[in-house]
C-alpha positions as CSV (number, residue, x, y, z in Angstrom):
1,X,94.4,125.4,41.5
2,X,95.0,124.3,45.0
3,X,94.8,120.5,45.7
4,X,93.3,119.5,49.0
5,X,93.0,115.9,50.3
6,X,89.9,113.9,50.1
7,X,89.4,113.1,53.7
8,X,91.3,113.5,57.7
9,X,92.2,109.9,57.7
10,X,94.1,110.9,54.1
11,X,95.7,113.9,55.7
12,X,96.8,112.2,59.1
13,X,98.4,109.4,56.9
14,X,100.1,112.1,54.8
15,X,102.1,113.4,58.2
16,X,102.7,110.5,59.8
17,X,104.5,109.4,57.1
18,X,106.3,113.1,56.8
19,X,107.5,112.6,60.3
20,X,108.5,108.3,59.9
21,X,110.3,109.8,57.2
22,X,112.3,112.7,58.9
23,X,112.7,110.3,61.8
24,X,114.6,107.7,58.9
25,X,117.2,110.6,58.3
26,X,118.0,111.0,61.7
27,X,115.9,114.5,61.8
28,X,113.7,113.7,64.5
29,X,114.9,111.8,67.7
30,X,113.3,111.2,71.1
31,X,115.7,111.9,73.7
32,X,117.0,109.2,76.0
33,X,116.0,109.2,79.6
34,X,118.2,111.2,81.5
35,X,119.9,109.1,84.3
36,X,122.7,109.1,87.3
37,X,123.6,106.7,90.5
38,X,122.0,106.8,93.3
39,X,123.7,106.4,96.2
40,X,122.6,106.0,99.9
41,X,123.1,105.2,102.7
42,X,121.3,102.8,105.5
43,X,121.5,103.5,109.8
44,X,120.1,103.0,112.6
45,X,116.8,105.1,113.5
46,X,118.2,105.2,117.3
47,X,122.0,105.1,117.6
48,X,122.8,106.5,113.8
49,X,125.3,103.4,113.1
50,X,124.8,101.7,109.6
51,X,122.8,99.0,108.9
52,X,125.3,95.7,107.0
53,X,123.4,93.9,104.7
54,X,119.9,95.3,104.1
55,X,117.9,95.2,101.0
56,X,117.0,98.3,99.2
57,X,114.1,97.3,96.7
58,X,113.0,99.2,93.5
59,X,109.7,97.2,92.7
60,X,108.5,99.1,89.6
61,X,112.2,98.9,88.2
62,X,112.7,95.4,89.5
63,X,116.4,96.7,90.9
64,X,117.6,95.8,94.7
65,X,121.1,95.9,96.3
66,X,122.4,95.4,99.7
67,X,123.9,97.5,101.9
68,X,127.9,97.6,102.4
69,X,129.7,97.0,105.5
70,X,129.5,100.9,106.2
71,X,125.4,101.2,105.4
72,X,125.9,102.4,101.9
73,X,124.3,101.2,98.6
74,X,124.3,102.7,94.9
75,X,122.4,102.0,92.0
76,X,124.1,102.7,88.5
77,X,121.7,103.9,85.6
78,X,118.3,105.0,87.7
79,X,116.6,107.7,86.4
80,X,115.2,110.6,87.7
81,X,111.5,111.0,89.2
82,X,109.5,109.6,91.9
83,X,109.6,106.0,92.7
84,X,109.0,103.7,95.5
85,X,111.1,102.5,97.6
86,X,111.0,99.5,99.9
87,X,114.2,98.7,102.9
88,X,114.1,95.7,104.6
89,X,116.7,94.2,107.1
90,X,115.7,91.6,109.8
91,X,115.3,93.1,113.3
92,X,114.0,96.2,111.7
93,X,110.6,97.7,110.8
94,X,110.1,97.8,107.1
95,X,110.6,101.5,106.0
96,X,108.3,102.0,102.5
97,X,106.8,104.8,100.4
98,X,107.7,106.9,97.6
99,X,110.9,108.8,97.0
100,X,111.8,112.0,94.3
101,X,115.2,111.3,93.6
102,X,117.8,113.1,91.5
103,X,121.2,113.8,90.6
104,X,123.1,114.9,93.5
105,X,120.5,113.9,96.4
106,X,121.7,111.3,98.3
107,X,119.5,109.4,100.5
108,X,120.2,108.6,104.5
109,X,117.3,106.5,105.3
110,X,116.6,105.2,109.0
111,X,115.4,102.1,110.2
112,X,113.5,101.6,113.3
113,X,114.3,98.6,115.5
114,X,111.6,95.7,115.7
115,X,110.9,95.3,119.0
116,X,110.8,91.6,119.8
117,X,110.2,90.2,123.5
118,X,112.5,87.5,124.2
119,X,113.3,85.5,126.8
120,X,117.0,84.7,127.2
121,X,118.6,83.4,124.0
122,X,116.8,83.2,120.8
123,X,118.4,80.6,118.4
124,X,117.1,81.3,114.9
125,X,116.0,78.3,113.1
126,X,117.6,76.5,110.2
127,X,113.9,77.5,108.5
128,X,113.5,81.1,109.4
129,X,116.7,81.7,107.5
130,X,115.7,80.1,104.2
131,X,112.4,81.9,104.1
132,X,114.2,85.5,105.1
133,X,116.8,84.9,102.6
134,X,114.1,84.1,99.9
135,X,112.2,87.1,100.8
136,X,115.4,89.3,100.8
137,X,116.0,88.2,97.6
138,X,112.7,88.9,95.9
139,X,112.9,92.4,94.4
140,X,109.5,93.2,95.5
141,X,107.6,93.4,98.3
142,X,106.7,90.8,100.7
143,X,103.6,90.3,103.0
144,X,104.2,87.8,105.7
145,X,101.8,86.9,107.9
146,X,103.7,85.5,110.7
147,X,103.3,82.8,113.0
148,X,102.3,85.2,116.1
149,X,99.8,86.7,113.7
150,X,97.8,83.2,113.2
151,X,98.2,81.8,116.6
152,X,96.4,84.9,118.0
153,X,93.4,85.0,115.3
154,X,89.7,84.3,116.2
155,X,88.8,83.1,112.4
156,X,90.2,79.9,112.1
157,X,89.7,79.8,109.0
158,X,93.1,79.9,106.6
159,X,91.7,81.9,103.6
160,X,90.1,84.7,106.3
161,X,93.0,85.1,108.4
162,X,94.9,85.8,104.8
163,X,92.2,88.7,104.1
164,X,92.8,90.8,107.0
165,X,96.0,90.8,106.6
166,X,96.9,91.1,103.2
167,X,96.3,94.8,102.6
168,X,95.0,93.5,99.3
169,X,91.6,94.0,98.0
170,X,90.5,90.4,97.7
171,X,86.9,89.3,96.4
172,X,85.2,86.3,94.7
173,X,86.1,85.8,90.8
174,X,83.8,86.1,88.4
175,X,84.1,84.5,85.1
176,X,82.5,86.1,81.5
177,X,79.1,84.1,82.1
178,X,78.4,85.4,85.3
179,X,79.1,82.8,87.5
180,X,81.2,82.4,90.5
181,X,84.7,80.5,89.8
182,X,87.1,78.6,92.3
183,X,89.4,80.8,94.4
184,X,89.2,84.2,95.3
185,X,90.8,87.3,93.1
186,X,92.3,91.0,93.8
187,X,92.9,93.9,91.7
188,X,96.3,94.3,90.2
189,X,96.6,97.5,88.0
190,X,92.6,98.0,88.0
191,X,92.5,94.0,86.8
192,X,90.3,91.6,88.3
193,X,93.1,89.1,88.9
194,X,92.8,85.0,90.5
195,X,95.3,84.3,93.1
196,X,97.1,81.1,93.1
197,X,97.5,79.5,96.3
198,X,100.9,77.4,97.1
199,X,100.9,75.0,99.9
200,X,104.1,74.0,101.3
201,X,105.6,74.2,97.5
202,X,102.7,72.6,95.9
203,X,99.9,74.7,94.3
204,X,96.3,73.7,95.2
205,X,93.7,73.7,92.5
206,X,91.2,74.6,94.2
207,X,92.6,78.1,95.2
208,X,91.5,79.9,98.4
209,X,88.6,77.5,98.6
210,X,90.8,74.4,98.8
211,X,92.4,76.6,101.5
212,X,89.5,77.0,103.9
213,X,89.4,73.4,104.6
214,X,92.9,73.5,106.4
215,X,92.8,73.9,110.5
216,X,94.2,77.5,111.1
217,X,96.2,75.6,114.3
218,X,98.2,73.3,111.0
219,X,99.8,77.0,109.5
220,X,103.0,78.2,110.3
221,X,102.8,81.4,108.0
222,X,101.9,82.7,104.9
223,X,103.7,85.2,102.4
224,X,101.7,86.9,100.2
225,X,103.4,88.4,96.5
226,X,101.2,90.7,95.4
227,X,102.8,92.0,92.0
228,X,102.3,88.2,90.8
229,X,99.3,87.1,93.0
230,X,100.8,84.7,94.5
231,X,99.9,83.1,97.9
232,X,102.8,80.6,100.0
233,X,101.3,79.0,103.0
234,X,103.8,76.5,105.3
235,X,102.3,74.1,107.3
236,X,104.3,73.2,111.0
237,X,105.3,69.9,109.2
238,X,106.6,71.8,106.0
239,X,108.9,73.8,108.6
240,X,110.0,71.2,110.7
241,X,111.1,69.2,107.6
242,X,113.0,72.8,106.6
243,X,114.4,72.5,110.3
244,X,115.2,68.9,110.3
245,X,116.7,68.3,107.1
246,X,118.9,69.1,104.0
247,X,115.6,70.4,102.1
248,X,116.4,74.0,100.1
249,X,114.1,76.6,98.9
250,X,113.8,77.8,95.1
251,X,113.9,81.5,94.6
252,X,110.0,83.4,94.3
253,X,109.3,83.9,90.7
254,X,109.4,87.3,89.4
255,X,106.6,89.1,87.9
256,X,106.1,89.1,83.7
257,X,105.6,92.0,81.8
């Protein structure tokens, strides 16, 4: 007589312990991810001469390297697929979007010069450095909504002049209840997510709303981290204190999980 089992959930319990088993004795194995170096190579959009020093920025793998003295980079261990892929160098235009890499296809990306009116010498300040540094560093992208940006704006309201420009989706939170919270979210991965907002250093509890009391004419700039919803506004005092003394910056923290 033929046995049969007594119900599906007794049946699926019945293979998946077949296949735990046959994956115990070595039987069954799931193939590692195939991968290779990638190696590039960095120039200039106009005169085709490398680019020293940029950053080349793997945000969904959280890898980034810099460019060698000849404009050439390589990543050890990357695997194969689409990814995207974010160069920055000052004096340049960011160059961002996704990129189908594989063994054997190296990449020549090109940057395209910033143009920047200047009249005679520029000196860069002691406080632009620190803040380009930190951004170069971050493995992920940057929005930085410069000082040109805010001195120009209508709004002057802080927490506006940040939506326009932070290619975000940004809209009021919204706790379990029903009622409105402090601060202003955006959607991270299809999450309703709060923003935190820093203030030279310093986070302010009251969020974006804390931020709308500020006089746009009092902010420098702004950097917006999007993959940890994160806000950094400088004041003119904050960067004049960067400027004027020994003060250092801490590195951006980086995204969990």
């Amino acid at each position: 007589m033929r046995v049969r089992p007594r119900s599906r959930a007794v049946w699926i319990a019945v293979c998946a312990t077949a296949v735990l088993a046959r994956v115990a004795a070595g039987q069954d194995t799931i193939p590692p991810v195939p991968t290779f170096t990638l190696a590039g190579r960095i120039v200039d959009a106009l005169n085709e001469r490398p680019i020293i020093s940029a950053v080349i920025k793997v945000p969904e793998l959280r890898r980034y390297v810099f460019s060698d003295v000849n404009g050439r980079f390589s990543l050890s261990g990357f695997p194969e697929g689409t990814w995207e892929i974010v160069v920055e160098m000052l004096g340049y235009q960011t160059l961002d979007g996704p990129i189908t890499v594989s063994e054997g296809n190296g990449l020549l990306l090109r940057l395209n010069p910033d143009p920047v009116a200047l009249e005679g010498l520029e000196v860069r300040t002691r406080s632009a450095a620190l803040l380009d540094r930190r951004r170069r560093r971050y493995p992920f992208r940057v929005t930085t909504i410069s000082p040109r940006k805010i001195a120009e704006t209508i709004n002057a309201d802080p927490a506006a002049i940040f939506r326009r420009n932070a290619n975000s989706m940004v809209t009021s939170c919204i706790d379990g209840s029903g009622f409105l919270t402090l601060g202003a979210c955006y959607y991270r991965r299809a999450r309703k997510t709060q923003i935190k907002v820093f203030l030279n250093e310093g986070e302010l509890v009251g969020g974006m709303n804390e931020l709308s009391m500020f006089p746009a004419q009092d902010i420098h700039s702004m950097d917006w981290l999007k993959d940890i919803g994160e806000l950094r506004v400088y004041t003119h005092w904050f960067i004049e204190r960067l400027n004027t003394s020994g003060t250092r910056l801490g590195p951006f923290r980086w995204p969990i999980g």
